[in-house]
Structures are given as C-alpha cells and as structure tokens.
C-alpha positions in Angstrom: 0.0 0.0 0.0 1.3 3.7 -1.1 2.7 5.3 2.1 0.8 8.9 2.7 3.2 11.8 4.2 1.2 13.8 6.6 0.9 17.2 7.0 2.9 18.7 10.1 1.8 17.8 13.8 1.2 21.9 14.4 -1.4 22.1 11.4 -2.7 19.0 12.0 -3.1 19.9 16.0 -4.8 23.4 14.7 -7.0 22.1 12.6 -8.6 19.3 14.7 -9.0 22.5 17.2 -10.4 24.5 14.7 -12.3 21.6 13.7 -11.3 22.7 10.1 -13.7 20.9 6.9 -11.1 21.2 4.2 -9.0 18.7 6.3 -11.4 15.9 6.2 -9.5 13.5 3.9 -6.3 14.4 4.6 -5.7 13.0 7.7 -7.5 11.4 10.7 -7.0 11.7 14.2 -7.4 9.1 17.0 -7.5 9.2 20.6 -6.1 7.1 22.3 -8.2 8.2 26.0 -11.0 6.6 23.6 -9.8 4.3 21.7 -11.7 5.9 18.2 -10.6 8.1 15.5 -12.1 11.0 13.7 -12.3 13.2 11.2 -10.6 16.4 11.8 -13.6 18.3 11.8 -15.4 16.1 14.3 -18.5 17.9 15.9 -17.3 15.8 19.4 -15.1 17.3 22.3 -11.7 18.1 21.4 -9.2 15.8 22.5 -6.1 16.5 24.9 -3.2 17.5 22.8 -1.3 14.8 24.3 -4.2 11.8 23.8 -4.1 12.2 20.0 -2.7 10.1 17.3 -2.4 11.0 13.4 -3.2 8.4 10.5 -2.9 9.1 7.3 -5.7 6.6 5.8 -9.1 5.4 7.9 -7.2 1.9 7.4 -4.4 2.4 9.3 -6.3 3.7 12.1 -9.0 0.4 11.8 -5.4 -1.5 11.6 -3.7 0.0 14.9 -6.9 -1.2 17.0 -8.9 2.2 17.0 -12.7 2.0 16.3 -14.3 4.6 14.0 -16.6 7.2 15.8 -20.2 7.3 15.6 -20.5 11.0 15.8 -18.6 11.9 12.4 -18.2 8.5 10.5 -14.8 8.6 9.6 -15.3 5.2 7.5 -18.0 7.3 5.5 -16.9 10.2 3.0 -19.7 12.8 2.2 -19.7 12.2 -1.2 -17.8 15.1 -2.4 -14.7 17.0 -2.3 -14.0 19.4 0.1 -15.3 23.1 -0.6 -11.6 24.0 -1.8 -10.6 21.4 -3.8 -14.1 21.7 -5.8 -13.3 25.4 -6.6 -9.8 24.0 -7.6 -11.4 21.6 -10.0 -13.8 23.7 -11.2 -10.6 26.6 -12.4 -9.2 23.9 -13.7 -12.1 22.5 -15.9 -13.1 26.7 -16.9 -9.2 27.3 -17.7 -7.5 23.9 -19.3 -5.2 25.9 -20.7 -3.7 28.3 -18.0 -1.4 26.6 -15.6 -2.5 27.5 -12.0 1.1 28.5 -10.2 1.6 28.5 -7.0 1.1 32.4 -6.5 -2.4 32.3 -8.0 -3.1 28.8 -5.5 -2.1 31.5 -2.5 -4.3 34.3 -3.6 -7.0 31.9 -3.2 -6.3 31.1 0.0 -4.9 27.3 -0.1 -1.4 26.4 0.7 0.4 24.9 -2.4 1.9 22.1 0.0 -1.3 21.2 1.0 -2.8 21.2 -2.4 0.1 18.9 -3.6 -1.0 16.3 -0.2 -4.4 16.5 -1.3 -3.3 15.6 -4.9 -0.9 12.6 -4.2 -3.1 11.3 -1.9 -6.2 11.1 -3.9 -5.0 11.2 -7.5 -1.4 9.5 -7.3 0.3 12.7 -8.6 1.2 16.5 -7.3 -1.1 19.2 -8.0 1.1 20.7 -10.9 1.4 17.2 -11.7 -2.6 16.5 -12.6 -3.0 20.3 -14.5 0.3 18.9 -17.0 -2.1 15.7 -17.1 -4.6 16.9 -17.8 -3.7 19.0 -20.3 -1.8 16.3 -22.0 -5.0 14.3 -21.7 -6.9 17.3 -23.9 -4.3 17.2 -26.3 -5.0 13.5 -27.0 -8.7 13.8 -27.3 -8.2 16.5 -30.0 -5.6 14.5 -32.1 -7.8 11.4 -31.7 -10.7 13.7 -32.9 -8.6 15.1 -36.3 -7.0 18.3 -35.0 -3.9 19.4 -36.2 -1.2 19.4 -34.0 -0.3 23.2 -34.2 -3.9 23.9 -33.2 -3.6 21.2 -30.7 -0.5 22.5 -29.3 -1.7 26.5 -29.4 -5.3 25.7 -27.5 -3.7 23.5 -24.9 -0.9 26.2 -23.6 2.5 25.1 -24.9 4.8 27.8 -26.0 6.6 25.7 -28.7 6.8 22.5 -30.5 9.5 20.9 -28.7 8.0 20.8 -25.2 4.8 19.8 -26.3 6.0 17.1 -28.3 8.1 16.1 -25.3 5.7 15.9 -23.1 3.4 13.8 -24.9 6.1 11.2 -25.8 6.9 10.8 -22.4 3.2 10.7 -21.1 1.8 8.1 -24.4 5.2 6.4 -25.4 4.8 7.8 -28.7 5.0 11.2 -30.9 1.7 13.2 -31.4 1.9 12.1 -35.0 1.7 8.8 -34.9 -1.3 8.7 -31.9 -4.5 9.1 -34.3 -6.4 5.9 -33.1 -4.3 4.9 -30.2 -6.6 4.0 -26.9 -6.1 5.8 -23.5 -7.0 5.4 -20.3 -8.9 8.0 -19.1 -9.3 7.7 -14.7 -11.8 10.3 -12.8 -12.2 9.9 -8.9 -15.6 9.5 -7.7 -16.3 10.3 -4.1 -18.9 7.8 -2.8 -21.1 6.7 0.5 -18.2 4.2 0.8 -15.2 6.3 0.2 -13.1 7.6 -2.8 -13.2 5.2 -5.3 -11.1 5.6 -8.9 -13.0 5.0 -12.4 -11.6 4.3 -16.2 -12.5 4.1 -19.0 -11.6 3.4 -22.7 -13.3 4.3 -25.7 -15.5 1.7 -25.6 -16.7 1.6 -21.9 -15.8 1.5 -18.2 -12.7 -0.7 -17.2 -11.7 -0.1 -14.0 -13.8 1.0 -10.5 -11.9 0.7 -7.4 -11.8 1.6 -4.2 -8.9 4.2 -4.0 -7.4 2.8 -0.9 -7.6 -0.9 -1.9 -3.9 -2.8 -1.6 -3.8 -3.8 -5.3 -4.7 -0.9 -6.9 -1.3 0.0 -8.0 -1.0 -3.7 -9.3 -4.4 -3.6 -11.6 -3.4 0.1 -12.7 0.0 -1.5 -14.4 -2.0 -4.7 -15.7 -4.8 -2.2 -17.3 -1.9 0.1 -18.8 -0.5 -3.7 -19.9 -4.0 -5.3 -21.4 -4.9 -1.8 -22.9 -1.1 -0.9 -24.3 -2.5 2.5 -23.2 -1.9 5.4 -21.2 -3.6 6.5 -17.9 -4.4 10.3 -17.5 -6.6 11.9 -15.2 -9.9 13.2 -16.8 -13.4 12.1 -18.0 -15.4 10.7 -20.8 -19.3 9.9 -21.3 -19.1 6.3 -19.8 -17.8 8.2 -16.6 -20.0 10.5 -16.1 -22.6 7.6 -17.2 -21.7 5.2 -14.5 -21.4 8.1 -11.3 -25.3 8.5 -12.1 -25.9 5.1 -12.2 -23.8 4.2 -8.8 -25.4 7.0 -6.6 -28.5 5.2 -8.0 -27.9 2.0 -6.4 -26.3 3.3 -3.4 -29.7 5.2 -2.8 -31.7 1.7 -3.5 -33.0 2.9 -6.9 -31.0 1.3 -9.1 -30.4 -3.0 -9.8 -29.2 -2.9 -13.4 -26.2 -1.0 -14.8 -26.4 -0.4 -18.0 -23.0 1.3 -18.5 -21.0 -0.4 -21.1 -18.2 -2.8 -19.5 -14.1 -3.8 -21.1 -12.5 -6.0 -19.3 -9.5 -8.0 -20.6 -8.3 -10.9 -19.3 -7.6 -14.5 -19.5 -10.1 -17.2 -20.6 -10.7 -17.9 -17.1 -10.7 -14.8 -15.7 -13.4 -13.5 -18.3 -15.7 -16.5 -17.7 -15.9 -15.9 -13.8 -16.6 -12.2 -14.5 -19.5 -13.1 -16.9 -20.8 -15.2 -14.2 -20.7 -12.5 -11.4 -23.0 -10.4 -13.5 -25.4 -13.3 -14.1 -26.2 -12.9 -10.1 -29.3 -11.5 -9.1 -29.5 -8.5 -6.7 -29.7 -9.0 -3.2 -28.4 -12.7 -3.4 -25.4 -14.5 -2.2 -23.5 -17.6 -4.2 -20.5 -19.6 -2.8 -17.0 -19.9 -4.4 -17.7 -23.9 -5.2 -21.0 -22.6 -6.8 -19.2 -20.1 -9.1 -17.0 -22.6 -10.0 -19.7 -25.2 -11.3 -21.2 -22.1 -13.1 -18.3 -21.3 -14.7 -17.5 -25.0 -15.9 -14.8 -26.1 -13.4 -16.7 -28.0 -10.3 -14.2 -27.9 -8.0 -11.8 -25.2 -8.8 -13.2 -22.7 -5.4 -9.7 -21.5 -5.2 -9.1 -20.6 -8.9 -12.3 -19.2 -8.8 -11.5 -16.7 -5.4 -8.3 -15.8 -7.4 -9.9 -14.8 -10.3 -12.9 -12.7 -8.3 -10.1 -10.8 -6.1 -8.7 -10.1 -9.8 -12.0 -8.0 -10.8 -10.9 -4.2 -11.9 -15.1 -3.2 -11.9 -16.1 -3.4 -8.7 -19.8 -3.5 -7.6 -21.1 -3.7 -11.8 -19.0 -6.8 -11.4 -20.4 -7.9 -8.1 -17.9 -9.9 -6.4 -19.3 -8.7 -3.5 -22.0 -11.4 -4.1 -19.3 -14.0 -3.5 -18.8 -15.6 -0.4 -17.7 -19.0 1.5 -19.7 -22.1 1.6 -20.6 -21.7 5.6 -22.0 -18.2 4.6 -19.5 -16.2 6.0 -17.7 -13.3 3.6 -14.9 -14.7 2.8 -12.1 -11.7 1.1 -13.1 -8.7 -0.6 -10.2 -6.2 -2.2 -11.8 -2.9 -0.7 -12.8 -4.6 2.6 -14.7 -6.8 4.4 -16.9 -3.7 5.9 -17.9 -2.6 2.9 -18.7 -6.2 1.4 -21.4 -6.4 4.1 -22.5 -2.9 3.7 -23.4 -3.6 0.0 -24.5 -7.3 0.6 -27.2 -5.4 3.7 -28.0 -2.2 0.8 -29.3 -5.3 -1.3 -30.9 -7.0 1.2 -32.7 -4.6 2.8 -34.0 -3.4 -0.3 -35.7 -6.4 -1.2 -36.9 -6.7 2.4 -38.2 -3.4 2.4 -40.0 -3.9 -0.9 -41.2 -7.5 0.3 -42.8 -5.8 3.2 -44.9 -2.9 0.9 -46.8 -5.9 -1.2 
C-alpha cells in the first residue's frame, strides 16, 4: 500500500482544534483516551493534545486497533470533495489551458503544500502534476478527434513545438503524429457513501472501479496500462459520467441494473468468472464452489476466489455477491466492511420492498 506523508503535527493539531472541513480526507485523528478516530472536523469534544494520534488513511487507524466514531463517521466520506478542492477543480475545468502557479493557489487562500498532499493522496500525482495531465489528456482527445497538431499544441498552452512534443512522448510512449487511433485510459475519482473510489474508461466503456485505498490498486493500474497498451491520464469521458449516475443510484436503492457499457481484458478464465458474477441477481449471495460449477470447473473454489479478487469493476462486477460455503464473507479487495454494507444495501432493499406488497 502507497505510504501517505502527513501534514505537520502543528497544522494537524490546529485544525482538529479549529475543527477545520477542508482537512477531512487528509488526515484522521485518533484518541487514544477513547480508543476511536475522527475526522478532523469532528463535531465531538476536542481531545487532549497529548491523547491524539495522526493516520494518514481510515485503514491504518482500523489496523492499529482504533474504532471509527459514531459521531462523524470517519469510514463514511460525504460524497464530495471538500469546498476548496471543488473550486480547484472547477478553475481547472473553466481554464484547461492556463497553468495555476503557485502564487495564484495562495491568492485563493490554499497552501500549495497542502494542495500537492491533497493531490498525491487522492490522485497518485502533485497538484502541478494533474494540470500537466490533464492538459496532456486534452491534447489527446483532440488529435484522436482530427485536429492538427499546431492547433492542438496553441489551444492546450504550450509555447513551442518541442516541449509539447516532449511531453506527450513521455506521457503516451509515442509522438503526437503517430497517436490518431491509439486508446487511452482515461481515470476520474468519484467520491462515494463508501469512500473515494477511482473509475476508467476506454473508448469503448468503463474498465476499471476501485476503491482508492484498496492494496492492489497500483497492481491492476500496471495490468490495465498492460492489457490496454495504453496510457492513464486523469480526466473524463461519457461512460464516466454515465456510470457516477448510475452508482449514486444504487447506493440510494434505486438502481439494480447497470447499463453502463463494460471492457474487461483478461484470460479465458478470468473473463468467464466475470460473466458469471453479473449473471447474479440482486440481493443474493452464491459460494466460491457454486461459481466454480457455473463457470464449468466444479471444484476449482480456489481458482475461482483468485480470479474474483482479480476483478478491476467493482460492484457492476459484483464480487461482493461471492462468499464461502458456511455463509461467512470470505475476502473482498476494498474490505470486508464494505462487502457487508453492499450485501445489507441489497438486502434490505428487497426486504423493504417484500414488506410494501
């Protein structure tokens, strides 16, 4: 798992006292008079200076033996980004082409070293990092789309030829000549009830929806870069925006179906446990040995939990459905607590509904 550097024990001490918002994400704080950790911005009494603990991730608090808090649900994101990274977003998205220095960042009142936490945290790259990216990322839409590259290289903000052609080689592997055609990998994070969670997609449809803090995410970027022989820059395309609709449907209970076109490569195997996973109905449960007989191979349970911890499309892909023969969960990539918090959504929605008729 990536290692997170945390912000300075003074800021992090001032903003749990100021019970500061725009830290929530950045850090959590446990106490250890308690035994639970927080959010920064906890609405509870503030802890003694010398009873708190910083994490860097919710997991590494769960891991040193603290228990979330009931007050601010630390486990529980709010489903967006905080106030100041939005209106960072948003300058981005208005003004592709101007790079937003650190001066500028300052005149709107947010620190350019914690801007560049926020970014490496949640997007794997600085802050200047993700504008480059993205601007790289428009480049390659327009060239795939037909523009010329002198019009490409004049509305995305490079001064001359050489850097922009630099650039790009180093970010797609080849020149901006020769990319007409060539697939990316285009990633958007997507803060949901369950935490951030990273999405991709292709030309052709979602292929990747993770959990951003899950262990192997770093392991099925490099196999999608692999499988795809493609690039992954930060942006978004219409299956994107297509499948955060449908998941806020379906975490509200109003949703079953996806309908948000899937690609996912992989061996023989692999692909005919992932057919099978969609083939299960909401709101029920299968075993690893029954999986196995569906897919062909009675008997292969093991080869079968291999290939389901393999999945890149969480929840459209239900994995989640997937547990032991005795009935208990069994492994799940983004963790056990959320396994039984989608397996209860389903449940209780059918419940609910078997109640009303």
């Amino acid at each position: 798992m990536k290692y997170f550097k945390l912000p300075p024990a003074a800021e992090m001490k001032r903003a749990v006292y100021n019970k500061d918002k725009s830290y929530d994400g950045i850090f959590f704080v446990a106490v250890k008079s308690t035994n639970i950790f927080c959010r920064p911005a906890c609405p509870a009494r503030k802890p003694l200076e010398k009873n708190m603990v910083f994490y860097a991730t919710a997991r590494e608090a769960l891991f040193a033996g603290y228990r979330a808090c009931k007050k601010c649900r630390p486990m529980e994101l709010t489903g967006t980004h905080p106030v100041w990274v939005k209106k960072l977003l948003d300058k981005i998205d208005l003004s592709a082409v101007k790079k937003i220095r650190d001066g500028e960042l300052r005149a709107m009142g947010i620190a350019p070293e914690k801007a560049r936490r926020y970014f490496m945290k949640n997007y794997g790259m600085t802050f200047h990092a993700y504008q480059r990216s993205r601007r790289l990322g428009n480049a390659f839409m327009n060239i795939r789309e037909g523009s010329k590259i002198d019009d490409v290289i004049f509305e995305n903000g490079y001064d001359s030829h050489s850097g922009f052609r630099d650039a790009f080689g180093k970010q797609f592997g080849k020149p901006p000549g020769k990319s007409a055609g060539t697939e990316c990998i285009v990633t958007s994070l997507y803060q949901s009830k369950l935490g951030p969670m990273i999405i991709g997609a292709v030309s052709k449809g979602v292929c990747l929806v993770e959990f951003s803090d899950r262990r192997m995410l770093e392991y099925q970027m490099k196999t999608l870069r692999k499988r795809f022989k493609a690039a992954i820059i930060p942006g978004s395309n219409k299956y994107i925006e297509q499948v955060k609709i449908e998941i806020d449907k379906y975490f509200d209970g109003h949703l079953r179906i996806f309908k948000t076109p899937l690609v996912y490569p992989g061996t023989d195997f692999q692909i005919k446990v992932w057919e099978n996973l969609k083939l299960i109905p909401y709101g029920k449960t299968v075993s690893y040995a029954e999986l196995a007989e569906k897919t062909g191979i009675k008997g292969a349970s093991r080869a079968v939990g291999t290939a389901n911890g393999m999945n890149r499309i969480a929840i459209l892909l239900p994995c989640h459905r997937v547990v032991n023969k005795d009935g208990r969960l069994g492994g799940y990539g983004g963790g056990l607590w959320r396994k039984q918090w989608l397996l209860d959504l389903e449940k209780n929605k059918l419940r609910g509904e078997a109640k009303s008729i």
